[in-house]
ZAVO-634598 format. One record per residue (C-alpha): x, y, z; residue in three letters; residue number from 1. Coordinates in Angstrom, 2 decimals. Each point is the difference from the previous one (the first is absolute). Layout:
# ZAVO-634598
R        X        Y        Z  type  seq
R        X        Y        Z   ALA  NUM
...
END
This chain:
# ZAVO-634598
R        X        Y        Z  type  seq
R   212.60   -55.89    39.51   UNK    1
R     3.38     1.45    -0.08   UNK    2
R     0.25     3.83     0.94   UNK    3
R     2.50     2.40    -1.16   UNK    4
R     1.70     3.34     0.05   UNK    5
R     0.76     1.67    -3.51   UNK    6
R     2.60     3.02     0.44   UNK    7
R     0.47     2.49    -2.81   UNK    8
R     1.59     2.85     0.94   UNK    9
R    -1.58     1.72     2.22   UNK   10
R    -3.33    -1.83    -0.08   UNK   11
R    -1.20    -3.15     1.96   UNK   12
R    -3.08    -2.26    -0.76   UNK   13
R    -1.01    -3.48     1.27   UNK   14
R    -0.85    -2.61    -2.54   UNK   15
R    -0.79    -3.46    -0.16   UNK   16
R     1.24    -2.90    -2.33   UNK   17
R    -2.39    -1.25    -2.98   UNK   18
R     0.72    -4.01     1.34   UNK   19
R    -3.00    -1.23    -1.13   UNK   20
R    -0.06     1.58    -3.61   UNK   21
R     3.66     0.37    -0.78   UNK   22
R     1.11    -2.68     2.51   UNK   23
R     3.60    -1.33    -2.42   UNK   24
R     0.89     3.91     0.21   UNK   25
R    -0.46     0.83     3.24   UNK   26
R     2.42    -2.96     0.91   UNK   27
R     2.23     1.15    -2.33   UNK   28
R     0.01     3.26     1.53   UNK   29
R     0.09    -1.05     3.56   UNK   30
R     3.68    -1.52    -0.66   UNK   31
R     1.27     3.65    -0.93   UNK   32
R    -1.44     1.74     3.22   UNK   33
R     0.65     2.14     1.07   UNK   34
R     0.10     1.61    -3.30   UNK   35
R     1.97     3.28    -0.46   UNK   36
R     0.07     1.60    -3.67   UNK   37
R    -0.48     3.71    -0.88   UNK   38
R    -3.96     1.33    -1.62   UNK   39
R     0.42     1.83    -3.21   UNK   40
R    -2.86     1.67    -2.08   UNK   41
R    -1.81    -1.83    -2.59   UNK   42
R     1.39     0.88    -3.87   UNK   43
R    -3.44    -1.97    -1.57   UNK   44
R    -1.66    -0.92     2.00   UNK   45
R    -2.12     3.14     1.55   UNK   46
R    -0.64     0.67     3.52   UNK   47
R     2.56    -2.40     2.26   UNK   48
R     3.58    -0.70     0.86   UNK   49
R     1.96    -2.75    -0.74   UNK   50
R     3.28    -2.10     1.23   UNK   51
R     1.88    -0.99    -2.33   UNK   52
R     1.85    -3.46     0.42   UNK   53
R     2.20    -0.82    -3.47   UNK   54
R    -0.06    -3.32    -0.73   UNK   55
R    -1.13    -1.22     3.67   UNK   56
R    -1.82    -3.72    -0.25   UNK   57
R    -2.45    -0.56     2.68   UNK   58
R    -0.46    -3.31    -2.04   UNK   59
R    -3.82     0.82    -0.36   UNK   60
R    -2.45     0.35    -2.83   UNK   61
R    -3.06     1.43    -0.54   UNK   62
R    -2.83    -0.18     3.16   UNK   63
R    -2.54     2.77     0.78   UNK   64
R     1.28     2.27    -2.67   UNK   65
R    -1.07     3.38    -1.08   UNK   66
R     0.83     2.35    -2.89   UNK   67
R    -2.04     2.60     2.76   UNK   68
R     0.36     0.18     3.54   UNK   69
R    -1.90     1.77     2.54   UNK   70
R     1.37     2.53     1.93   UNK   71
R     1.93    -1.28     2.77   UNK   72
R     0.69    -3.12    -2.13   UNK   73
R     3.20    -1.29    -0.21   UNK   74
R     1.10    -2.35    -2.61   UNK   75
R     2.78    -2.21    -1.10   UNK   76
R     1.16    -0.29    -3.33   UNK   77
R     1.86    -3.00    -0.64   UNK   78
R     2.35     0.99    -2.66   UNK   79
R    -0.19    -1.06    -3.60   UNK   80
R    -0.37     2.61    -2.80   UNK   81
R     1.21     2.87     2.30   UNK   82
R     1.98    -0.29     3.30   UNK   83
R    -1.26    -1.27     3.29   UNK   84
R    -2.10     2.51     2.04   UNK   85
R    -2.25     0.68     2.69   UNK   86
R    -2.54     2.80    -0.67   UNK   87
R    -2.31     2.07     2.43   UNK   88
R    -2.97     1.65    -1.17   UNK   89
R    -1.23     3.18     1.58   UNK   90
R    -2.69     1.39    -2.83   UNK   91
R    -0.34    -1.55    -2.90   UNK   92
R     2.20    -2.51    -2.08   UNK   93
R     0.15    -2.15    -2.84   UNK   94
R     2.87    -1.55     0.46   UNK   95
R     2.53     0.27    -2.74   UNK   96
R     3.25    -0.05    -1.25   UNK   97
R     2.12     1.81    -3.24   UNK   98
R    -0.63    -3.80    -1.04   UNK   99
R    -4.25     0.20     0.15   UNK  100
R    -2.29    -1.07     2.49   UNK  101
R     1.09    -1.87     2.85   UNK  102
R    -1.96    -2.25     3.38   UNK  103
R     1.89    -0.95     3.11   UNK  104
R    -1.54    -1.76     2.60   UNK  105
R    -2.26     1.51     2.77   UNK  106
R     1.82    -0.70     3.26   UNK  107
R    -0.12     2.38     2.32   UNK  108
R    -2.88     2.56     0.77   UNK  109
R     0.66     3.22     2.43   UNK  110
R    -2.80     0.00     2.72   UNK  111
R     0.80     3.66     1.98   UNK  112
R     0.76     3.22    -1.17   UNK  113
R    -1.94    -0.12    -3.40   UNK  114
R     0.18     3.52     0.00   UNK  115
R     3.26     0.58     0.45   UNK  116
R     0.59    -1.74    -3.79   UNK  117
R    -0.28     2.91    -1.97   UNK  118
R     2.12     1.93     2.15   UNK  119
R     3.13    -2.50     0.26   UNK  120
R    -0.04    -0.35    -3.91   UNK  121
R    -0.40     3.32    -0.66   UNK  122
R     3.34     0.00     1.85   UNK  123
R     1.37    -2.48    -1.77   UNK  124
R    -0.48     1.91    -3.09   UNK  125
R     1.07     3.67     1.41   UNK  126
R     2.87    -1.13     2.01   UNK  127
R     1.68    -3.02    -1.23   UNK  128
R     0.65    -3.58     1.07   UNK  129
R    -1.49    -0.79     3.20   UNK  130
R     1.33    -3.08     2.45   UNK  131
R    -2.44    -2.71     0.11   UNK  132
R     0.44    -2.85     2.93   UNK  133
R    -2.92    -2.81     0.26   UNK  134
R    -0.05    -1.57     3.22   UNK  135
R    -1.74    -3.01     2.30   UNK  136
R    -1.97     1.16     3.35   UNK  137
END
C-alpha cells in the first residue's frame, strides 16, 4: 500500500492510494508525482476544494466513481463534459459542474487529520487559493 503526504497550504494529512478499487487511476496518477497544483473552493459542488487541470488526459475512464465522496475523499475526474479535475471533499458534496452532475473516480482517501478538513476548506473558501503538493513516503 502506497503512503502519501497531501500539502495544502498550511495543512498536512497522510493518505493512502485506492490500488485495489481505482487501480488504472492510481497508475495514472503515480506518473505525475509528485503532483503540485493550487486547491480552490468548490462553485457546485458543496463542501470541498478542487484542482483544476484544463484539458489534462490521464488517459483513464471511469473506475470507482462517485457523484458523492466522503470527507477526506479525493477524486479524479477524468475530463469530458467539463474540464479535468481532482476534487477533495471535506463535508458534504454532490459533485457537480455548471454542466450537471458529475463522478470521478475514488482514488485516494486521507487517513490522519480528519478533523482538520473542515478547517483547511474553510480556508480555502475565506482566504483564497491554497498550494496543494501530493507526495510518496
Amino acid at each position: 500500500m502506497s503512503q502519501l503526504k497531501v500539502h495544502i497550504g498550511d495543512f498536512t494529512f497522510d493518505a493512502k492510494f485506492e490500488e485495489e478499487d481505482a487501480p488504472k487511476t492510481v497508475a495514472a496518477f503515480k506518473k505525475a508525482m509528485p503532483f503540485e497544483s493550487q486547491a480552490i473552493h468548490v462553485r457546485w459542488s458543496g463542501e470541498g476544494v478542487w484542482m483544476p487541470l484544463g484539458d489534462l488526459d490521464f488517459g483513464v475512464d471511469y473506475e470507482n466513481h462517485t457523484s458523492f465522496p466522503a470527507p477526506g475523499h479525493m477524486i479524479l475526474y477524468p475530463g469530458g463534459i467539463s474540464e479535468t479535475e481532482i476534487l477533495l471533499a471535506y463535508s458534504g458534496v454532490h459533485f457537480a459542474s455548471k454542466m450537471g452532475q458529475l463522478a470521478g473516480n475514488h482514488f485516494i482517501t486521507i487517513t490522519s487529520n480528519l478533523d482538520k478538513l473542515k478547517e483547511m476548506g474553510k480556508t480555502v473558501l475565506w482566504k483564497g487559493a491554497q498550494k496543494v503538493r501530493i507526495e510518496l513516503v
